[in-house]
Each structure stands twice: as C-alpha cells, then as structure tokens.
N, C-alpha and C positions, 0 to 999 in steps of 0.2 A: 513449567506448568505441571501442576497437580492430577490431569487429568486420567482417568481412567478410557480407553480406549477412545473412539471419535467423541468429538468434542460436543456439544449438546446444540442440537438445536440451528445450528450453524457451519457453513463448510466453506473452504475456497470455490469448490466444482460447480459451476455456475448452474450447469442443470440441476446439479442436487440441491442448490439454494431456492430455483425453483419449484422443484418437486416440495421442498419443507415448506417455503411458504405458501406454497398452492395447502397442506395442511392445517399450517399456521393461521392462515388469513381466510378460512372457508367462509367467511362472514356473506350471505347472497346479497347484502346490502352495507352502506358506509356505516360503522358504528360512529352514531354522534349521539349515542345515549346518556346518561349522567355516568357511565364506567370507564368513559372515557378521559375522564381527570384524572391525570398521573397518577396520584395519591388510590385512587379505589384501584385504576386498573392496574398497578404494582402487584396488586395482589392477585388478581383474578388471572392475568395473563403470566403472572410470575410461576403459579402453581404448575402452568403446564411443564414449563422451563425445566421445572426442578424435578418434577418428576420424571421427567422423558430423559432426563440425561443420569440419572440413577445416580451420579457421584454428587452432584452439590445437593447436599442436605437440604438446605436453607438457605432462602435470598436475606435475610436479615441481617441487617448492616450492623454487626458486632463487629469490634475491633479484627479480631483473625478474619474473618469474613469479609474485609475490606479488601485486602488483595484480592481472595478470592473472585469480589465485584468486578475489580478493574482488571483482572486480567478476562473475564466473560465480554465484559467491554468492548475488548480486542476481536474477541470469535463475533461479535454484533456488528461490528464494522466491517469485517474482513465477510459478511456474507451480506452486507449491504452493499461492498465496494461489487462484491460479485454479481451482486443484483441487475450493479448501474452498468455495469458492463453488459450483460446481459439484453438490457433495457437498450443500450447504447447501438448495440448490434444491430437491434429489431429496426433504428430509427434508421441507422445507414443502408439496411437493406431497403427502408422504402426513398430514400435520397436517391438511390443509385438510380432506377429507370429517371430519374424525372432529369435530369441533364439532358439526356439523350431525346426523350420525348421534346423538351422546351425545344430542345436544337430544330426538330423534324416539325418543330408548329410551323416556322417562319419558312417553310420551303412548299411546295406545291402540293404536295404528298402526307398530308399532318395526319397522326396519330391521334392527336386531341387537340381540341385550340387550347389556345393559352388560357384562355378562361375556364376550360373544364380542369387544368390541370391545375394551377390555382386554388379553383375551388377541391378538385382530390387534396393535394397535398399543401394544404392553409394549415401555416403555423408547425410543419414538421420539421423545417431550418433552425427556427429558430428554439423549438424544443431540445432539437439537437444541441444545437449549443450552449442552451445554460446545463443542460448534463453533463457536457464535456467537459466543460467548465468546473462543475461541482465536484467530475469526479478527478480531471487533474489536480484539483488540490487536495481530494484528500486522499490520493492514491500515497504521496509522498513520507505524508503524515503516518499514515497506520506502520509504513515500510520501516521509518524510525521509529517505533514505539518507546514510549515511557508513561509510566502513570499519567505523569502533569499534562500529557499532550493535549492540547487541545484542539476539538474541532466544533467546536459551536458555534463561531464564526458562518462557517462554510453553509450548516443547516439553513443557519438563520438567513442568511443571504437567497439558499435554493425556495424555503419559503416566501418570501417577499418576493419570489416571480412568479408566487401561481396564479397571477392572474392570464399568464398568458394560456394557462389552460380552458380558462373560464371563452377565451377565442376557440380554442379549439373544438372543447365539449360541446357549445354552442353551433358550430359549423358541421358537427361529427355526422350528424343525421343525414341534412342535405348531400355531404363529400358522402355518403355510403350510396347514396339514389343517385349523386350522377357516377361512381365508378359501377355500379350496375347495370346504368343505361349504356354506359360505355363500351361495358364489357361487353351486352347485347349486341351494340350496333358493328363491333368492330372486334373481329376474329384476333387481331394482333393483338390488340391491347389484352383482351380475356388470357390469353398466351404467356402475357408477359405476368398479369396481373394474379396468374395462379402459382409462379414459380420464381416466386422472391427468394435468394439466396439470403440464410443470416451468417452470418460467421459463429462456428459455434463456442468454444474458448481460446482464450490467451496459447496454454498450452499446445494445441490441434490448430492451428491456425488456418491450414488447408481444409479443415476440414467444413460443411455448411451444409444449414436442415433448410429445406422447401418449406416457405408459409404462401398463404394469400394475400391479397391485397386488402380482402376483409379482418385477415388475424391479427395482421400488424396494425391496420386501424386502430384495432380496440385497442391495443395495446397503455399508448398514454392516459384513457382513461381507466383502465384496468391502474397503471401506475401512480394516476394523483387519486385515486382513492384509497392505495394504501400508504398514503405520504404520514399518515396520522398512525399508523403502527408498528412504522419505522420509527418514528420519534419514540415510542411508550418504549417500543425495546431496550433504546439506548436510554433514556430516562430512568428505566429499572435500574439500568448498572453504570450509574453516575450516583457518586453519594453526592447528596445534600451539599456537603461544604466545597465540592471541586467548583474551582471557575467555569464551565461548562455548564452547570446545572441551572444558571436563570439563564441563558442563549435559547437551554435546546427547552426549556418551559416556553421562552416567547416563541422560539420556533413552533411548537405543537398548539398555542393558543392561537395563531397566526394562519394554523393548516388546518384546527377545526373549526374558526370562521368563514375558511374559505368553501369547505367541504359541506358545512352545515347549508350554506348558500345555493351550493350545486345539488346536494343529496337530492333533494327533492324532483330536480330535471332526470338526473342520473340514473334512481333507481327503476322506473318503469323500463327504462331502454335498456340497463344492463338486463334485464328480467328476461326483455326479447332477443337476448344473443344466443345463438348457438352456441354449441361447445365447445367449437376447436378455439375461438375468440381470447379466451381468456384463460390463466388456470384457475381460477378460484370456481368455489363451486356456484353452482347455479341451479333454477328448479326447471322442470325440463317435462315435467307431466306432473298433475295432479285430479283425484277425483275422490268423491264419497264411495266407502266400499264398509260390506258388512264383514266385521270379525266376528270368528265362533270363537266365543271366551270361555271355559268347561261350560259348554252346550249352551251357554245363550247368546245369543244375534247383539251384536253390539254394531252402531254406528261408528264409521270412523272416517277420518280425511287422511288418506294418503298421499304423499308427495316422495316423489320421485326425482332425486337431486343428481348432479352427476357425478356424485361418487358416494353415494350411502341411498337406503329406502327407511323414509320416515312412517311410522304412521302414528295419527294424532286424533284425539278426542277434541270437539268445541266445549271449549267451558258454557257453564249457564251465566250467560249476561244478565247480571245483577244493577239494575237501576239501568243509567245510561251510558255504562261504560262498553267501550267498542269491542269488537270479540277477542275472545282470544284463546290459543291452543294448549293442548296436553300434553305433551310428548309420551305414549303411552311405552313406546321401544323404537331403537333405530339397527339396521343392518349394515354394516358398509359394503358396496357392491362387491367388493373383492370376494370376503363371507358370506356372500348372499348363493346358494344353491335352488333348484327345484329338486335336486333329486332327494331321494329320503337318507337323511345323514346313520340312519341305525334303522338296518330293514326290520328289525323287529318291531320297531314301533308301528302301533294302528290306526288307521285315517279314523281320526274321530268319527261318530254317527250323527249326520245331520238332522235336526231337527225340523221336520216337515212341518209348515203349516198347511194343516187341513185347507183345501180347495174354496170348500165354505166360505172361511173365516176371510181367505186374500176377497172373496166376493161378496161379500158383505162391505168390505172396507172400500172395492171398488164402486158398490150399489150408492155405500154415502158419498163418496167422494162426489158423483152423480149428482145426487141431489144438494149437493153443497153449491155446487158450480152452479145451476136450477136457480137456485135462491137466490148466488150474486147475481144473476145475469138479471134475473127479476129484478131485486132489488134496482140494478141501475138500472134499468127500466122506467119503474118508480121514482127515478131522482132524488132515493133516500138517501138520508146524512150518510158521510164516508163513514162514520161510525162504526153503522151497522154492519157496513160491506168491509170492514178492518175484521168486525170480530168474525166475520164468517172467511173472511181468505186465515186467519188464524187458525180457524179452526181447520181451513183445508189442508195446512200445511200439515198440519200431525198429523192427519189421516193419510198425506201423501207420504209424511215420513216413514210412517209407519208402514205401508203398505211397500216401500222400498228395501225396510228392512226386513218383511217377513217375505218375501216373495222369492229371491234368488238362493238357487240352492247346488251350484254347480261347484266344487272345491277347487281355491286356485290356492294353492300352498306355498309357503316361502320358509327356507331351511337356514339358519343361520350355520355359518360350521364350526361353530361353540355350543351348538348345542340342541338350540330352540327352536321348535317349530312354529310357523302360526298359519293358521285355515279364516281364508277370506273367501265369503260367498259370490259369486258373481250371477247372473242370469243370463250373461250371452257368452257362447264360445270367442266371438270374436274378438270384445276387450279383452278375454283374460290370455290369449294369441297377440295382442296388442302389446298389454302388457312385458308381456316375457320376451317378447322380442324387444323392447323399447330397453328391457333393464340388461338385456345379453348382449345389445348391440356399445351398450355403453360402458360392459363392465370389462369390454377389449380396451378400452382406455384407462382403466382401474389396475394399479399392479401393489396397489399397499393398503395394508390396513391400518386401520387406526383407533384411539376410542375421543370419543369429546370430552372435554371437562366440562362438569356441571355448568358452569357459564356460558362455554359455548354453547353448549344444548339448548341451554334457556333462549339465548339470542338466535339461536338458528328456527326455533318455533316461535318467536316473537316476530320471525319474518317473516314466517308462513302465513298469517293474518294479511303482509301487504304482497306478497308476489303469490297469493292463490288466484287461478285462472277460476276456476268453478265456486263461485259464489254460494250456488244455493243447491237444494236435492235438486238435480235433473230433472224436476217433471211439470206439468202443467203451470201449474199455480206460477213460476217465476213467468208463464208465456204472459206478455201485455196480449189486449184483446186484438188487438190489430195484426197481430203476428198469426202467420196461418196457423187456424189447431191442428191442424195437421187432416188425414182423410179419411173419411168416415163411409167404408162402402168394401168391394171386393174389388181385389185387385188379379188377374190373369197373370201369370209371368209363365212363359217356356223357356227354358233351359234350353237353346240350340248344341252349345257344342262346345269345346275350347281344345285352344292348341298354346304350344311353347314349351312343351313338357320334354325334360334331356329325357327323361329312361320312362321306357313301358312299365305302365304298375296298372293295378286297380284303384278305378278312381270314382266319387262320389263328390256332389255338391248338394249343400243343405241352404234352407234360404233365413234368415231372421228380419222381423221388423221391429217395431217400437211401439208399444202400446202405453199409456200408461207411465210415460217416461222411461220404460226400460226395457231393452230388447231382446226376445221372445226367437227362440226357433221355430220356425211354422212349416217347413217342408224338409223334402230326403230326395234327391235322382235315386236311382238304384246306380247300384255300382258296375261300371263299365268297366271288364276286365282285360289285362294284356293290353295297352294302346298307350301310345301318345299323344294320340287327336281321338279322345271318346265325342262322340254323337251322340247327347242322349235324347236330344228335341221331346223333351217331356215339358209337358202345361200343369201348370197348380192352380188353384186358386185359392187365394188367402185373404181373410177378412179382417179388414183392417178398424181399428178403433183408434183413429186420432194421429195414425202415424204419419212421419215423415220421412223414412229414408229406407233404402230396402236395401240388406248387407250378404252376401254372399260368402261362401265357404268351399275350398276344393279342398278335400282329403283324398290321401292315400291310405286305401281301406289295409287294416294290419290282420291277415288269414295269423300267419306265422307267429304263435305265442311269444317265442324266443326274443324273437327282433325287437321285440317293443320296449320301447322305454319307459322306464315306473316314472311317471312324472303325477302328483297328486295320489298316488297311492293306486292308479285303475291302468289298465290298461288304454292305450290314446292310439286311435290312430291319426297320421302323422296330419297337418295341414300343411297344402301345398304352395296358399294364396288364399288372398281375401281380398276384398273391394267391397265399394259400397255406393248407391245412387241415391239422391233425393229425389223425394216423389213430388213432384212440383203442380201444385194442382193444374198451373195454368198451361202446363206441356201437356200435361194428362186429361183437361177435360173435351179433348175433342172424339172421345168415346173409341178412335183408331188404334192399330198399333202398334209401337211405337220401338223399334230394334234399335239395342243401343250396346258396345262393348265393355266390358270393363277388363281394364287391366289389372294386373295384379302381380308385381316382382316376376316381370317375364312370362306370365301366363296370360293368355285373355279370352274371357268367353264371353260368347256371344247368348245375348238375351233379345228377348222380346216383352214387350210390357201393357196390357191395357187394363185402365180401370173404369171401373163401373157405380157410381156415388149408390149410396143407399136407397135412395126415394126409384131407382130406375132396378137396381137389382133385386130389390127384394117383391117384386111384382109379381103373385101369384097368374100363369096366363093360360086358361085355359086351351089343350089344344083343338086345331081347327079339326085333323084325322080325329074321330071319335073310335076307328079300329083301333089304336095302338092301346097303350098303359100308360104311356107318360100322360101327364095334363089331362089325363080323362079321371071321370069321380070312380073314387074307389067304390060305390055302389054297383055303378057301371060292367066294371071289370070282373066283379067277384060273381056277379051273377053271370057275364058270357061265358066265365071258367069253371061255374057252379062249383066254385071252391069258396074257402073262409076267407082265408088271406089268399091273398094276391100270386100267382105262381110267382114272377120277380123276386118277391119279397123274398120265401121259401128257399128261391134261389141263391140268392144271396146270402142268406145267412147260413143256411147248410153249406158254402163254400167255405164261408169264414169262420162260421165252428170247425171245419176239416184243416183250414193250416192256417187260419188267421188270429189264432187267442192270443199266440205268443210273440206276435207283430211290434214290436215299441210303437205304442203312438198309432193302434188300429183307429180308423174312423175320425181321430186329430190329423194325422200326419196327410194331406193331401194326395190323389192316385193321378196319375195321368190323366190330363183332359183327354185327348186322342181314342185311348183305350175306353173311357167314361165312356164318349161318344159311339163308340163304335157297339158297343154292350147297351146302350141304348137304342140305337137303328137293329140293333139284335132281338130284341127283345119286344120293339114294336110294331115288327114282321111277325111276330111268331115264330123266329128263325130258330127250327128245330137243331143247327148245332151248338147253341148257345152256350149249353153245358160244358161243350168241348170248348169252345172261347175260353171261358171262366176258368177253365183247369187251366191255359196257358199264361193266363194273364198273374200280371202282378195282386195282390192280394189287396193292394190302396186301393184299385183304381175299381174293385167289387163293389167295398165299401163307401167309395165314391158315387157311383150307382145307386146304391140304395138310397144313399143318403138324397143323391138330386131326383129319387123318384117321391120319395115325402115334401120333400120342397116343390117338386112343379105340378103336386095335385091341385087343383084349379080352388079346391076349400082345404084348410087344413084338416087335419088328422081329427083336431080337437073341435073342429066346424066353426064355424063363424059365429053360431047363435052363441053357441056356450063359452069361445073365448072370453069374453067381459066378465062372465060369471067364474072361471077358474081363476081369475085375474084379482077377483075381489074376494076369493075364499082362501086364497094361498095367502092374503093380508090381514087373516082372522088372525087377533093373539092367542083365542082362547085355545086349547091344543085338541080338547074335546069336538069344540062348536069347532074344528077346522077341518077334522077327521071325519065327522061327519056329515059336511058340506062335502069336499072333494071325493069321498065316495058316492056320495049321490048323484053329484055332477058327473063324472065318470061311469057310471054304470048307467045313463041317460042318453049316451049316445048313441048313435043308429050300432046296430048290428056288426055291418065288416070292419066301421072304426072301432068299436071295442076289443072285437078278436084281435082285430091285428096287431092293436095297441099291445093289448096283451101277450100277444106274440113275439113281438119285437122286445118287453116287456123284460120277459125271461130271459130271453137271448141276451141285451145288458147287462143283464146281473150275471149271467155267467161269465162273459168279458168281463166285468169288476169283477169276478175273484180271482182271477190272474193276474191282478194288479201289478201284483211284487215282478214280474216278469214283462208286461206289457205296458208297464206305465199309466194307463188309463183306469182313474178312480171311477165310482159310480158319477161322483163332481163333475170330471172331465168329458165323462158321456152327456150329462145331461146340458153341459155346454153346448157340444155338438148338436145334438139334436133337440133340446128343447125349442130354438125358435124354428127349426125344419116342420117341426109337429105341430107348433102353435099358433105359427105369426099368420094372423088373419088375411083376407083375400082383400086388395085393394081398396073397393069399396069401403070395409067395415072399420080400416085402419083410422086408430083416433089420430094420427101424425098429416099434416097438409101437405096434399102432393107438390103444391112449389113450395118451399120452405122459402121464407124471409130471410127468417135470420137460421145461418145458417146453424149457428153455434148451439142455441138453443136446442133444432130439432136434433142435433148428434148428442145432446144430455137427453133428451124424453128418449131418444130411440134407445139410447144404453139404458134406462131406466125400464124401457117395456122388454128390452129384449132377456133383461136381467129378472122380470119375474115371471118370462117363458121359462126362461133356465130352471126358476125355484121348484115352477110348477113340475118338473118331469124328478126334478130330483125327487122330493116329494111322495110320489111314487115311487122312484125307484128304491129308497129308502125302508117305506111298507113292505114290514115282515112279510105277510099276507094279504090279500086283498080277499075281504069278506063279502058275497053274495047273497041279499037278503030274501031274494027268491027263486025258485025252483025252476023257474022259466029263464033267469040266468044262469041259473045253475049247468043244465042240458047245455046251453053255449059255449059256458068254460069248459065243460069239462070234453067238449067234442071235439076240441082242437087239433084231431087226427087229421089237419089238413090236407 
C-alpha cells in the first residue's frame, strides 16, 4: 500500500473508529436528503476523505486511481468490521445481566418480572445475532483480501433485517420509562443498570469500560441510523463495474427506505438524548443572543452542540417557505476559550441605547398589547389582531436586541473573537458552564466541509428548542402574564460553602421577556454561613421567576480572572424560583430554600399585586412625617423642605454619588424601617443612624417617604394636567404648559421638588461611575412623585381583567416617568415672577 503515514479516515482501533466517526457522522439527524444518492454524495462525502488523509489526491476513478480505490476499500471495511465489533460488545454487555435477572424472576426474590424485563431488553437477542452473523462473515473475507472479494452479499442480507429495528425503535421509549421506574423502585437493579461491563477490543481483551443501561440503549438506534453511510462509504470505493456495486446500491436503497420511514419518529427523540448516549453530535442548548458585529447589535440564534458552538442568523422567509438558518461562524469546543487569546486586544465599546429610546419602545409595546386586547374584546376580524401582534413582534424584537449590554465573549484559539450581549448575569453563567462542562468531553478538533455545515444548519431549523424571541407576544392569553406589583424578598442566609470568603447575593427577574438585575446583599466578609437577612423590594412588570446569584466578592486584583475583558468576581451558585401567582396571592410570607451546586440559601418571599401596593394611605399619627401632608410638616419645622428630605440627601451627596445603582439598587427593608420609626419620633440620633447605615437603605427612605405622602408631590388636582401636557407634540406649546403647571403648585411641593430637583441632576453626572442616567432616576421616582392618591386614580380598584389593567398601569406609570424626566432634562427652570423668584432663590433650607 501507497500510503503515507495512518491511513485516512479509518483504522483497526475500535475506539479510534469511534472517535472518527463520532466526526464523520456529526449529522444531529438521519440524512435522507436528495445527497444521499450515491452518485451526489460520492462527492460531497468524498471531498472529506481526500482531504483529511492528505495522500489520495483524488477519488476519480481513472485507471491508476482504480487500485488506489480498491485498496481504500479495504481501510472502509476493516474500520466498519471495527465498528461491528465495537457495536457487538455494547449488545453483549446488555445480554449479560438479563440471564441472571430472567433466572431471579421465577424465584421468590425477583429483580424484575419477566414482563419488565422483556419489555427492557425487546429485540436485543435478536439484534445481537443478525450482527454476529453479518460480522462472522465478513470478518473472514476482509482477512483474505483480493480486489474481486466480494461482500455485497453480506450488506445486502444485514439490510433486509432492518426491520427488526423498526420493533425496537418502536419499543425504545416505553423500555427507557420502565428501566427508569425500575431503577427507582429497586436499589439492585439501578446498581446493576449503572455498571454495564463492554469488552473494549480484540486486542485488550481483559480489559472493559462502565456504560449505563441508558447508553447502551441508545446505542442500536444510534447504529440503524448510520446504516446509510456505511453503505455511501463503501459505494465511494467500489468502481462502477465490480460485481458488488448493484448489491451494495440495493443495499443503501433498501436502508434509505427503511430510514426515511423511521426518520421522522427518530429524530425528536434523538434530539432528547443526553450526551453520554450516543457519539454523534447532538444539540444540547440553544437560544436567541445579540452579537456586536463592528459596533452594531445584530440578532442571532445560537446553538450549542456537543462538540462545536454555532451561531446562526434566521434568513428572511420569502413567500411560504419554512425558516431557515445562516451559519454566520462555528467554534468547536476544543478551540473554544473565554479567556482573551492576545491580551492586547481591546473589549470592544458597547453601544448603549439611550434609556429613552428602550422606553419608548416599551411605552409602544404597551399600547400594542391595549389594542389587541381591545380589539378581541370587539370580536374584530383576526385580521386586524394579525397585523397588530406583527407589529408587536418587531417592537419586541427590537427592544431584545437594543436592551442587553452585559459582554459574554467567546475566543476561538485560531484567532477570532466574538462579543455577544446578554442582560442577565445568570444565562451568560449558564452558558459557560454548559459549554465548560461539555468541552471535558471534547479532546479534537476539527473543521466541516462546506456540506456538512449546510446540513448541520439545515437541522438547526428542526432540533431548535426556542422557537421565538422570548417574550410576551409568544405567551397565548391564557398563560399567566406573569405579576404585576412589588414583590418583598429577604435574603435570610446560606450555608454549604468549603472555604471563608467574602460573599454577596444579587437578585434578577424578568421583565419584558428578559432578565434584569434588581438587587445587591452587601458583602459578608470572612464566613461560610453569611447571614445577611436583608429585605428588598422589587417591582415587578409582568414577571415570572425570581433568580438568584452568590458571588465571591474579588478585593485582590491579582486573582481575578480576565474573563470578557473586566475584572469578575467569581459566582459561587445560582438558582432560580417561579413566582406563581396562585402561591403568592395569599398576601403571607412565604420562606422557601434554593439550592444551588451544594449551596443553599434561605429566602423569604411576599408579594403585593399593584391595585393593593400602590395605595397612597394617609397616616393615622398626624405627629410623625410619613403619610402626613407635606404642608403639614414644613410648617411644624418652619422649614422649606422637609428635615428628612435634607437628611437624606446630605447623606447621599456625602458617600452615596458613587453607589452603582444609588436609588435603583434596593436598601434593606429592616434598616428602611428602622430610619423611618427614627425619624417619626423626632429621634434626635437619626443622624448618627444614617452615618452607620448602608447608603441603599437612606435612599430607600427617601424614596418610601414620597411614595407614602397621603397626596402626591405633583397633587392630585394637577396630575391629569401634567399628564396631558407631557402628550403635547408641539415642543413650544409643551414647555410652556409644564412650566406653568409646575410653578402652580402649593409652595413646599415646589421647593422641594426643586430640591430633590438638583440633587438628581447632580447624581446623573456621575453617571459614568454610578450607573444611574437622568432616565434611570426618573424611573425611580417618577411615579413616587406622581402616581395620584387612590381616589383620583383613573385605573378600577377591582380590576377584571386582569391583563388589561397591567397595560394601562404600564402605560400611566410610563408617562409619570416622562413627566420627571422632562424636568429633569430642563437646562433651567425659568420663573416668570418675582414672587417665585424670593422662593427659589431662598432655598437656604
């Protein structure tokens, strides 16, 4: 033989025949495409051939090249005979318990009855032996080798039994559910069923790898679906005129009628196998993720195979035809890194969309949803309600892809990076451990051929689990929108931790279809059972699931791993609950654990729907601050604003500018509390409180002392009126309403306003540092300031339906927001009289 070093593509070593065609065969489904006629796929499967083994030029069947054929012939068989051995092993390892077991049914003491066992091992005898069969005859044959040999016979006979597979494939499902329950009910069997002996080669004869009762399962169906590209191989290197070549044709027409037949049962359930099941590849996670392509937000689907990371564009569906994907780049897990392959290179700059603009696109979305709901209300033609969930969709797409701005990078080690945006720490934690955990089974690398690549994103169309963008628009109306109100959560405590570190928990939910950080514990240092028992509360918009996060705060520069180009500190655990209305609506609360990879902490949970929390209530003490009219107050303290107020924000100008997430990030209910019973005493060491306290938990204060004034900030009479002036397009006629409206309110509401005012704006120019735009303030406290007292609210205190009033409430709460931004925006605020003038300008409070 001609060859140059190992021979291509084929070997005697039965794992390594494995290993090659766990490459060979990565198809996630049976190819019964039109490429699978000899005649095309000669070529498409041939190209791999020829180029992977570097010595055969060319498969073209020229005269000199004819040896060449039929001696490849030989390497094709001799790593098919490997194969069947291989295969052969897997079936005797699962023959072996069932002797034993049958023996132990008919005695008093049964393992399984005969019927469960039966149903496990249906049709494994008899697979067994037309293998044995197929491969003692052509063991003999390859061992004499000559050109003329033939084994076409043999195929064509292994073909014309597959129907006994078509019993087994058929039974495969049921025989996995009862060696499940089996396993369940009875300690031995799970025992026996996890430590199948296989024989591993000829050679090693002593020697045997541990499978399950699950891996061997799969296994025959792993085997009759590559029954069709064993044939194409050997069809490749058979010329045309050998007596073999119409055998092994009717062989392969014979195993893709068979195959075409099953494919369709086949592939959802190979789809649902784990990993260890089979070698060929499989998909194993997929979801929509935004890539930064030089600085622009691009949509993508990514798919997560087990052994390469795809990511793919949806093409535009043109007329009626079914979707279909892009393949934009693929990594194979082996080359796939997080760390930076050239530390010179620079984390791209992400492109922020303005606060605004995601709120704008949430306002429509709003009113989109308004409309349909109306509309079926109306029992208008589907028509109408087509073109408007259409329209919703692009504004959801959209708002999915301008909205996440957290960098999760992926490094190939050839070269290229690519920066994918995410919104929540937890998937892009999800992720990397999903791709690290699987790239311990990844030991080679490889590239596809153009063909295969095509057909590997031709699959991605039928094995994607995520259908659509994650968010509203795919929920039917029946399905909970998820919860519309605030929700309490305390952080009690967690233990399971090996080594003392400094530790924090951040909390995320879902708003919107995608999941948002909304809190921070402060970091508990030195321990392994931190205690933080701190209370948040988090206002939720539509969500359903509440996700938790424990890190290891990283003090020490050094230690830290460059993962994404920032400094990380490490996560320890994640978990995640749904918020289940019908747990949650008995107003209690509700302590629940989550686990997390050996950690588990303890929460507590209660929610509070909108129509009950957002209840302006005046209080009954008329001595205190809270719930008393700020008229009230300012004249007992014969001051402008409020002492509180004052207080408060002279703390948080003193060390809170620089806060991430001041006034967003939630402060301890506890401390809230306590700075409130502080403060409605007149309790002269308040000050010294505030200095101990966390800096959240001030501007948490503040914040619940605007919210539980008995009228808002903006009063009741003039809400309606800010409400319909912030909706003027004209920008003159708009400027000049909202000043007027504004400088018409009583006295201590305008100083204070104006107080609070400036103090905003000077937290937004710390932005770069703090996180918090004038946008993000004006989230916060716009409806704090705005949202009317009970009575005046245009929303009905029993809501109907429920869905409805959670689109008007997002719609009204959304033009509180405008209204503060608004202001806060205004270079100046102009005073057209002198008598306001003396007011602003006296703010020596």
């Amino acid at each position: 033989a001609s060859f140059s070093g190992t021979p291509p593509s084929y070997a005697y070593d039965a794992d390594r025949a494995e290993e090659q065609r766990r490459h060979h065969d990565m198809m996630p489904y049976i190819d019964d495409s039109p490429s699978s006629s000899p005649h095309l796929s000669s070529k498409s499967r041939g190209s791999r051939d020829t180029l992977s083994s570097g010595s055969l030029e060319s498969t073209k069947s020229s005269e000199p090249d004819l040896e060449k054929g039929l001696e490849m012939r030989k390497w094709v068989l001799s790593g098919i005979l490997a194969s069947e051995e291989t295969y052969l092993s897997h079936l005797e390892a699962l023959l072996l318990p069932m002797k034993p077991l049958k023996a132990a049914a008919t005695t008093s003491q049964p393992v399984l009855t005969s019927q469960q066992i039966e149903t496990i091992f249906f049709k494994v005898p008899e697979l067994y032996e037309i293998h044995k069969e197929f491969y003692d005859g052509l063991f003999p044959r390859v061992q004499q080798w000559s050109h003329q040999q033939r084994v076409g016979d043999l195929f064509q006979k292994l073909a014309s039994q597959l129907g006994v597979y078509r019993a087994f494939v058929d039974n495969y499902e049921v025989a996995m559910e009862t060696a499940e329950k089996c396993c369940q009910a009875n300690a031995q069997f799970a025992e026996i069923s996890e430590n199948l002996k296989a024989r591993s080669t000829k050679e090693s004869k002593d020697q045997t790898t541990k499978n399950s009762l699950e891996t061997l399962l799969y296994k025959p169906v792993d085997r009759v679906t590559r029954s069709t590209l064993v044939l194409h191989d050997l069809l490749k290197h058979t010329p045309v005129s050998h007596p073999d070549h119409p055998l092994l044709q009717d062989a392969l027409r014979i195993s893709q009628n068979f195959l075409s037949s099953i494919n369709e049962e086949i592939t959802p359930r190979r789809q649902s196998m784990t990993v260890k099941k089979g070698e060929h590849r499989q998909l194993l996670k997929d979801s929509f993720m935004v890539e930064l392509v030089e600085g622009a937000r691009k949509l993508r689907h990514v798919f997560l195979f087990t052994d390469l990371f795809l990511c793919a564009k949806l093409k535009k569906q043109i007329g009626g035809k079914s979707q279909q994907y892009d393949c934009k780049w693929y990594i194979p897990l082996t080359d796939l890194s997080f760390q930076m392959v050239d530390e010179s290179e620079a984390v791209p700059n992400i492109p922020l969309v303005p606060d605004e603009e995601l709120d704008a696109m949430k306002i429509k979305i709003s009113q989109i949803k308004n409309d349909i709901q109306r509309e079926k209300r109306a029992n208008k033609g589907s028509k109408v309600i087509e073109r408007l969930k259409k329209k919703l969709s692009e504004q959801e797409s959209l708002l999915l892809l301008m909205s996440p701005n957290m960098a999760f990078r992926v490094h190939n080690r050839n070269g290229k990076s690519y920066t994918f945006l995410i919104s929540s720490d937890y998937e892009r934690a999800e992720w990397r451990e999903n791709i690290r955990e699987q790239q311990k089974k990844c030991f080679k690398s490889f590239s596809l051929t153009s063909v295969e690549l095509q057909m590997l994103t031709n699959s991605c169309v039928k094995l994607q689990t995520v259908h659509n963008i994650p968010l509203t628009i795919n929920k039917e109306d029946d399905e909970s929108p998820g919860l519309y109100g605030f929700l309490n959560v305390i952080v009690h405590s967690a233990t399971g931790f090996k080594q003392s570190s400094n530790l924090y928990c951040t909390l995320e939910v879902d708003s919107f279809g995608y999941f948002v950080n909304k809190a921070k514990t402060r970091v508990y240092r030195d321990t392994t059972e931190p205690n933080w028992n701190e209370e948040f509360e988090i206002e939720l918009e539509g969500s359903q699931t509440l996700r938790i996060l424990c890190y290891e705060k990283c003090y020490n520069k050094t230690k830290l791993t460059k993962e994404d180009g920032e400094s990380t500190d490490r996560i320890m655990g994640k978990g995640q609950i749904q918020l289940d209305p019908q747990v949650l609506q008995d107003k209690d609360w509700q302590r629940t654990v989550i686990s997390m990879n050996g950690v588990e902490v303890k929460l507590s949970v209660k929610f509070t729907s909108r129509e009950f929390s957002l209840k302006r209530m005046p209080s009954r003490k008329q001595t205190g601050v809270f719930g008393v009219k700020i008229a009230i107050v300012t004249k007992r303290e014969r001051s402008k604003v409020p002492y509180i107020v004052r207080q408060c924000v002279e703390e948080i100008e003193r060390r809170g500018m620089e806060e991430v997430g001041i006034y967003r990030v939630s402060g301890v209910a506890t401390d809230i509390q306590a700075l409130k019973a502080a403060f409605d005493v007149n309790n002269k060491d308040v000050s010294v409180m505030m200095s101990e306290m966390d800096v959240n938990a001030i501007a948490g204060t503040l914040k619940l002392y605007f919210r539980e004034l008995p009228e808002p900030l903006f009063t009741d009479e003039l809400y309606p009126n800010f409400a319909e002036g912030i909706a003027l397009s004209d920008p003159v006629a708009k400027e000049s309403c909202m000043l007027n409206l504004l400088l018409s309110l009583p006295e201590p509401n305008l100083v204070t306003f104006l107080f609070l005012l400036d103090h905003l704006k000077r937290v937004a120019e710390r932005e770069s540092v703090n996180k918090m735009s004038l946008h993000n303030l004006a989230t916060v406290f716009g409806p704090t300031l705005l949202r009317p007292s009970e009575k005046d609210s245009k929303i009905p205190a029993n809501p109907t339906q429920p869905i409805t009033m959670t689109d008007s409430w997002s719609l009204e709460v959304m033009s509180q927001v405008q209204v503060l931004l608004y202001f806060l925006q205004l270079e100046t605020i102009p005073t057209p009289d002198s008598k306001r003038q003396s007011i602003l300008f006296s703010t020596e409070v």
